[in-house]
C-alpha positions as CSV (number, residue, x, y, z in Angstrom):
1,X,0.0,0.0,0.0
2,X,2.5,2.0,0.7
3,X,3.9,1.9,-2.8
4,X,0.5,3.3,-3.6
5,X,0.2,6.1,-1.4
6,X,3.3,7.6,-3.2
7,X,2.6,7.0,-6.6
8,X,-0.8,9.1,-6.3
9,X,0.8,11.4,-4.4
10,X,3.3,11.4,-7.1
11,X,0.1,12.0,-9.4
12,X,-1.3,14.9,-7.6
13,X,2.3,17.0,-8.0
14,X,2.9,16.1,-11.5
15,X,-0.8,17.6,-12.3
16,X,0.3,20.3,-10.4
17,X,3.1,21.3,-12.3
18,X,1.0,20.4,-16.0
19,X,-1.5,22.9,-14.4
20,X,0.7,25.5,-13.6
21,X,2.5,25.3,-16.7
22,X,3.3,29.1,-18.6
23,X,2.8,28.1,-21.8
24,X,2.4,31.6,-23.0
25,X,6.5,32.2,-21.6
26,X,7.9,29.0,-22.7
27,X,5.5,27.4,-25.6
28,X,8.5,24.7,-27.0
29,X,8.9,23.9,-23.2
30,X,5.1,23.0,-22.9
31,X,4.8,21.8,-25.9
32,X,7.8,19.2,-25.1
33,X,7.1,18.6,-21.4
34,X,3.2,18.6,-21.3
35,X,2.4,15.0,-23.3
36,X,5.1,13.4,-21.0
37,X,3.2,14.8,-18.1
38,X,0.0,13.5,-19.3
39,X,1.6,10.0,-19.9
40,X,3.3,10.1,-16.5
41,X,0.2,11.0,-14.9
42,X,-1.6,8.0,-16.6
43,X,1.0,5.5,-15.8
44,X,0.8,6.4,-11.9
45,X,-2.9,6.3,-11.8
46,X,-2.8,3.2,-13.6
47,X,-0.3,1.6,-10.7
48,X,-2.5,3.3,-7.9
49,X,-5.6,1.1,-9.5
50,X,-4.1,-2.1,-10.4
51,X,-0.8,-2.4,-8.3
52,X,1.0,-2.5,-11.5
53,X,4.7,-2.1,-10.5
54,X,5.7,-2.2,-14.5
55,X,3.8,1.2,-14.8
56,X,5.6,3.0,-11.9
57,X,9.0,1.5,-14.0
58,X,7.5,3.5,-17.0
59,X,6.4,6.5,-15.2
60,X,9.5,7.0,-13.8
61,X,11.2,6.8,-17.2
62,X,8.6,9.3,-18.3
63,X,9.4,11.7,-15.4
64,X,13.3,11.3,-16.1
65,X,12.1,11.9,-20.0
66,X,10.8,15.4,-19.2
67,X,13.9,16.9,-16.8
68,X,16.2,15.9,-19.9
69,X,13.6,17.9,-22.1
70,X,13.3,20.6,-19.7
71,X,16.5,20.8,-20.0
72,X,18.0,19.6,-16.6
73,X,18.9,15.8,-17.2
């Protein structure tokens, strides 16, 4: 469960960040970052529902995939 518990709260700060995303100040940054969010997001809710371990593997791929994009990996 516990495993869980951080994965959605995981979820909750990566919408956080796709909310507050400028994209008006950094429109290639969005337009980069904001699909691997929205995978990301799906992959953690998806291990929150099924105890899939495979698709916190892939979200954390995805999350690694947008700092390199951002520009910080």
């Amino acid at each position: 469960m516990q495993a869980r518990d951080a994965a959605s709260r995981a979820a909750d700060i990566v919408t956080e960040l796709s909310a507050t995303m400028r994209t008006d100040l950094a429109p290639e940054l969005a337009g980069a970052v904001l699909p691997i969010y929205d995978f990301v997001i799906r992959r953690l809710l998806h291990c929150v529902l099924h105890d899939d371990h495979k698709a916190l593997a892939e979200a954390k791929r995805g999350a690694r995939e947008a700092r390199g994009r951002a520009g910080r990996g």
